[in-house]
N, C-alpha and C positions, 0 to 999 in steps of 0.2 A: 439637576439631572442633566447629563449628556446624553450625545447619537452615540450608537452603537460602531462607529466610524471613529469618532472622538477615545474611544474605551479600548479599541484595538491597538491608537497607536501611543495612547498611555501605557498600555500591556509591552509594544514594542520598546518603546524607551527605557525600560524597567529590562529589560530580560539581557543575563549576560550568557554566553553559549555553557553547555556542559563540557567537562574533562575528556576527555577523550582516551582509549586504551586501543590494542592489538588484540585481535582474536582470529580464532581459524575461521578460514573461508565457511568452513561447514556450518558453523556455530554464529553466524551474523543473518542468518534469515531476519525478517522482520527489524534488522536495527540500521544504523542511517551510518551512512559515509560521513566519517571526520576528511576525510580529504577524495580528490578526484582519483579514481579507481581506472587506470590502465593499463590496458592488453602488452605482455611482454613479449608476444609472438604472433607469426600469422596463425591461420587458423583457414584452410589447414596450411600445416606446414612443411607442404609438400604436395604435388600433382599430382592425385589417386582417381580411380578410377568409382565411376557412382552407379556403375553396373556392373552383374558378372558377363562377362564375354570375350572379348580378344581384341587387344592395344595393337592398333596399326600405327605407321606412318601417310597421313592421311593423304599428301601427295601421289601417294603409290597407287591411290586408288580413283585418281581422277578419269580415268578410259573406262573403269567400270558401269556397267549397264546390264538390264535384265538379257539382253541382248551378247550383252557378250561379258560374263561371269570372270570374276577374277577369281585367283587361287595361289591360297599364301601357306606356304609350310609352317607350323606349328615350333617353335624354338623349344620355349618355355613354359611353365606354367606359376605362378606366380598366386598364394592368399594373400590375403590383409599381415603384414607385420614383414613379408617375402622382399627384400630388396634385390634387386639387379639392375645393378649401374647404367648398363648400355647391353643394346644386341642388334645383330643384322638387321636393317632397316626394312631389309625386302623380307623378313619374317613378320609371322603373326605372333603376339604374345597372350597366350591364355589369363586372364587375369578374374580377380576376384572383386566384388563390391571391397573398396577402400585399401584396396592396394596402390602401392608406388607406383608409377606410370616410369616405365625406361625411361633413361632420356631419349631423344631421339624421337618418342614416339608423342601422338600429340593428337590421338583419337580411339575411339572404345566402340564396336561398334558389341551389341545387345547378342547373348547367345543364340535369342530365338532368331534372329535372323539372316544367323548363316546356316549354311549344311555343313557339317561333317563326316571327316571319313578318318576312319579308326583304323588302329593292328590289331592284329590278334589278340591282345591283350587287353583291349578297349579304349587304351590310351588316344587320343585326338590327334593326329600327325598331319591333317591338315584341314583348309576350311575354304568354302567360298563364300563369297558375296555377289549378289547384284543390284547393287546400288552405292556410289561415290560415297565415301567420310568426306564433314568438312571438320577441319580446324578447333577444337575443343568439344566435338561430339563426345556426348558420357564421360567428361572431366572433368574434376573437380579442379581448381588450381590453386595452385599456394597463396594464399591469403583473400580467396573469395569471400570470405563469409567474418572475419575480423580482422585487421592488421596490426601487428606492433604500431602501438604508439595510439591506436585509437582508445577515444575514453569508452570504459565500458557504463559509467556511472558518474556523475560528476558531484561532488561535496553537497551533505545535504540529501542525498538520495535515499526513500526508505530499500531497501534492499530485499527485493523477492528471489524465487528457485532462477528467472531466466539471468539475473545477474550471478548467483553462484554458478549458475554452469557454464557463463561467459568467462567467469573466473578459473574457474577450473580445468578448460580447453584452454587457456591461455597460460597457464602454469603458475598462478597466483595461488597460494594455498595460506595467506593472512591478508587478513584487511585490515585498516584504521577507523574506528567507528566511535561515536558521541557515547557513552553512557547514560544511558535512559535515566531521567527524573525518577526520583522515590517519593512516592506521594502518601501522605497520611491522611486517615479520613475520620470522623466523626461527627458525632448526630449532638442534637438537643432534644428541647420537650423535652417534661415529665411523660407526658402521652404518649410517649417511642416507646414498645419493647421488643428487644432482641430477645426476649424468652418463646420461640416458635412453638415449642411440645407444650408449655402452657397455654389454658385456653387463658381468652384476655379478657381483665380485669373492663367494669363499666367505663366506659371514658377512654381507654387506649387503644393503639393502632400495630400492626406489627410495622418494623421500618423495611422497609422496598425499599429506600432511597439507596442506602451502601451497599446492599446484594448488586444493582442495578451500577454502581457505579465502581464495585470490585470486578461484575463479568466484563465491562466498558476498561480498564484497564488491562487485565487478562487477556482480552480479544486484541490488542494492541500490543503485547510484550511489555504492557511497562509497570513495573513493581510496585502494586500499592497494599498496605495494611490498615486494619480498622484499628482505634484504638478505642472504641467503645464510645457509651451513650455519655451525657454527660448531665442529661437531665435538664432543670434550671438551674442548678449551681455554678453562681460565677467564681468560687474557688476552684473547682472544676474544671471549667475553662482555663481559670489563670496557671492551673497544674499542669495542664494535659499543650500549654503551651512551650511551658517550661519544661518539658522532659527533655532531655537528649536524645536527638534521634538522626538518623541520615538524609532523613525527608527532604527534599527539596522545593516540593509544594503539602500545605497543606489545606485540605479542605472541610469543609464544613458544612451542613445543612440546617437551617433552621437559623430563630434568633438576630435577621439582620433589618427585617422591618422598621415598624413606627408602634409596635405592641409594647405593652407592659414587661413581657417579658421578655423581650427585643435586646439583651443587655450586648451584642459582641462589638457593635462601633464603640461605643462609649470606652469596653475593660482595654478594646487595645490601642486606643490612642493612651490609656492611664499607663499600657506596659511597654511603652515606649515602639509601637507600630507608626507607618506611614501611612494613612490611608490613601489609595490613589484614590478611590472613585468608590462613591455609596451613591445605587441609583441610575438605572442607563436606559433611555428610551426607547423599550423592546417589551414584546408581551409576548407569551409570560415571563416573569423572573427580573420585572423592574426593581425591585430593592437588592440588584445583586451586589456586591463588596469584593472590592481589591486592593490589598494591602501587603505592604514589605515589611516584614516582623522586625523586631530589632538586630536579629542574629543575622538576617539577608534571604532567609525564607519566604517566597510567597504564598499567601495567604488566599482564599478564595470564599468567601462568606457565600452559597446559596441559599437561595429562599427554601423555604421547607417543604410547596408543594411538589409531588412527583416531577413533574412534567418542567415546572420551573427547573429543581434540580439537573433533569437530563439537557433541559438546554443551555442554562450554567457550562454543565461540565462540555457539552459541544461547541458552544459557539464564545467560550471564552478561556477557561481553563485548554482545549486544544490546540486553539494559536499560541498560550501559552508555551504550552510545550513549543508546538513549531520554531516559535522564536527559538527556544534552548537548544533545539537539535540543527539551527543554520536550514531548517527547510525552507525551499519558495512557499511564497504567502498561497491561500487552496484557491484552488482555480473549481471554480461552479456551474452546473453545468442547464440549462433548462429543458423545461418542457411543455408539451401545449395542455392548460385545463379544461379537463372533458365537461365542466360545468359553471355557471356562472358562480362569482363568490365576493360579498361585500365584508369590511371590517371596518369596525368604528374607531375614532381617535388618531392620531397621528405617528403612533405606536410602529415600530418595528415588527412584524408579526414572522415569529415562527413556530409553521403550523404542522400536526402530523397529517399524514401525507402516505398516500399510496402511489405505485408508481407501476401500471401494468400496458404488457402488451397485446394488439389485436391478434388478430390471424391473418391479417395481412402485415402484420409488423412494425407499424404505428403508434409510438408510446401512447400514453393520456395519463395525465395525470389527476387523482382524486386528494380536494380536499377534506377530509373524515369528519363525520360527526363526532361529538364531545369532545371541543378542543378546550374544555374550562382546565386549569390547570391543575386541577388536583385528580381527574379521570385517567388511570391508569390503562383501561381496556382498549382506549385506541393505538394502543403500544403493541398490542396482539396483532393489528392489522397492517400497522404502519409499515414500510420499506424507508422512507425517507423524509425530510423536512422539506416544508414550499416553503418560501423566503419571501414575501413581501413587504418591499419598502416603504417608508415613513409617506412619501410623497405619495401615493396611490390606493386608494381604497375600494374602488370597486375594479373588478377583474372580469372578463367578460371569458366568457367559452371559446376556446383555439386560443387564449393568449399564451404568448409564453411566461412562463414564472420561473423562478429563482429556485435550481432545490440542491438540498444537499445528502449524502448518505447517514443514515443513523450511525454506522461506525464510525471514531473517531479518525482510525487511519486505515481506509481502505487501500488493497494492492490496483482494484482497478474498479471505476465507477465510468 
């Protein structure tokens, strides 16, 4: 048996990156930069005004005071998309939120805070102020807010809305991105039925496990299929390995134990598999399995109880992935537990976990009762996993602990 330290970076050494393709800017939510993603322009790109009012030259208005009111005739008037190169400095320019700023001019003072005086026709023909402009009052300027040349995203990024809109403002309309892993999933036991409308048979279970870990892909963007139950038939197995498929991982539940019916170490060293690693010191889900098939496929044996299964596919099967998509390693974050909490053995423990705030704003974190690993109901309460390491067992109230989010790849935790 190895640490769970040991199993990560077996996991590393094993993983070669995915293919990479072009896709529109629009259509890369949720998927991950093949290469670093950089701004082709400023942004903005061009000196606009970030209020409706009137574009002065803000020298002009240095003598100004409540005391003694300046007064600037009205040139132009100017919306958003209105260009006008240049105009008499000693004029006011009417302008509009996100319009061109003259040249020339190099201050926006606010509508409400001048007076106007109109023609007959209601037009604004001139305006006062009393109180000075300084030097970028109500301006946007070119390139305040991104510049050519800056990364908007660097290799490896999963890619959310504020990165497409960074892209989009910056006139990027394709990106280069990793192609998500295609995972294959299937169960064992004769005891599994995926017949839901039937009721079940003495002795059988319905499977939670692939539901639980087809919405765990879904919620992620990444393509997974069930290819059914397989029973205890190790022809079964030996077929359901051999199909052709485009899977890049495939996974398993059930069968990796020390049972009778335990057979998946044994058929895939026969079908010419590598096993890295049967067995990682973590609780639950110490009999897990990882293996390199003979085609180049990885391979993910978990244990068959629920709760094993979900943390299989979290805290081993995701760095997985990670390796494949060039992501940094997850950064974890803590919190303080609202009660005292001991655990036996020297076991890795990942536990479910509730994660709430006060009223004054204060996380705490709770450890949940029924953390055996076949209780499904603390999945109803749970927000996230606490992480306690090998070296410590008892945890006292305010410590901080280790946790992680139940999604495999959240946009912000």
């Amino acid at each position: 048996m190895i640490s769970y330290k040991e199993a990560l970076g077996l996991i590393a050494k094993e993983a070669r990156p995915q293919p990479t393709h072009r896709v529109d800017r629009n259509e890369a939510l949720g998927l991950v930069a093949a290469e670093d993603v950089i701004a082709r322009l400023d942004v903005p790109s061009f000196d606009n005004s970030a209020m409706d009012g009137f574009a002065l030259h803000a020298q002009k208005t240095n003598s100004v005071s409540i005391d003694n009111p300046g007064r600037f005739k009205v040139g132009h008037c100017l919306a958003a998309g209105d260009i006008l190169e240049s105009a008499d400095q000693a004029l006011a320019v009417e302008i509009m939120t996100g319009a061109k700023v003259p040249q020339g001019f190099d201050a926006v003072v606010q509508i409400e805070k001048v007076r106007t005086m109109k023609d007959s026709t209601g037009k604004t023909i001139e305006i006062e102020i009393r109180a000075p402009l300084q030097i970028g009052d109500n301006v946007r300027f070119a390139g305040e807010d991104l510049t050519a040349g800056q990364t908007i995203a660097i290799k490896g990024t999963r890619l959310h809305a504020g990165h497409i809109a960074a892209m989009a403002a910056t006139g990027i309309h394709e990106v280069r991105v990793f192609d998500m892993p295609e995972i294959e999933i299937f169960t064992t036991g004769k005891e599994v039925s995926d017949s839901y409308h039937v009721p079940l048979k003495d002795g059988e279970i319905y499977n939670s496990n692939t539901p639980y870990l087809l919405c765990q892909f879904k919620a992620s963007g990444i393509p997974a299929s069930y290819a059914g139950s397989i029973g205890d038939d190790e022809q079964a197995f030996v077929d359901t390995l051999n199909v052709g498929t485009n899977a890049r991982i495939v996974i398993s539940s059930g069968a990796v134990s020390m049972g009778k019916w335990d057979f998946i170490p044994e058929l895939l060293k026969k079908n010419g598999a590598r096993i890295i690693f049967h067995g990682v010191g973590i609780k639950p889900g110490k009999p897990i399995l990882f293996a390199v098939l003979q085609d180049g496929r990885y391979y993910f044996g978990l244990p068959g109880n629920p709760v094993s299964t979900a943390v299989g596919l979290r805290f081993f099967v995701q760095p997985l992935i990670r390796q494949l998509l060039d992501m940094a390693p997850e950064v974890f974050h803590y919190a303080e537990l609202r009660h005292d909490f001991s655990k036996k053995g020297d076991l890795r423990n990942f536990l479910k976990a509730r994660l709430d705030s006060d009223d004054h704003g204060q996380t705490h974190l709770t450890v949940l009762d029924g953390q055996q690993s076949f209780k499904i109901s603390p999945l109803l309460d749970m927000n996230c996993w606490a992480i306690l390491g090998e070296e410590k067992n008892e945890i006292r109230k305010d410590d901080s602990v280790c946790i992680a989010p139940m999604e495999l790849f959240p946009m912000a935790f």
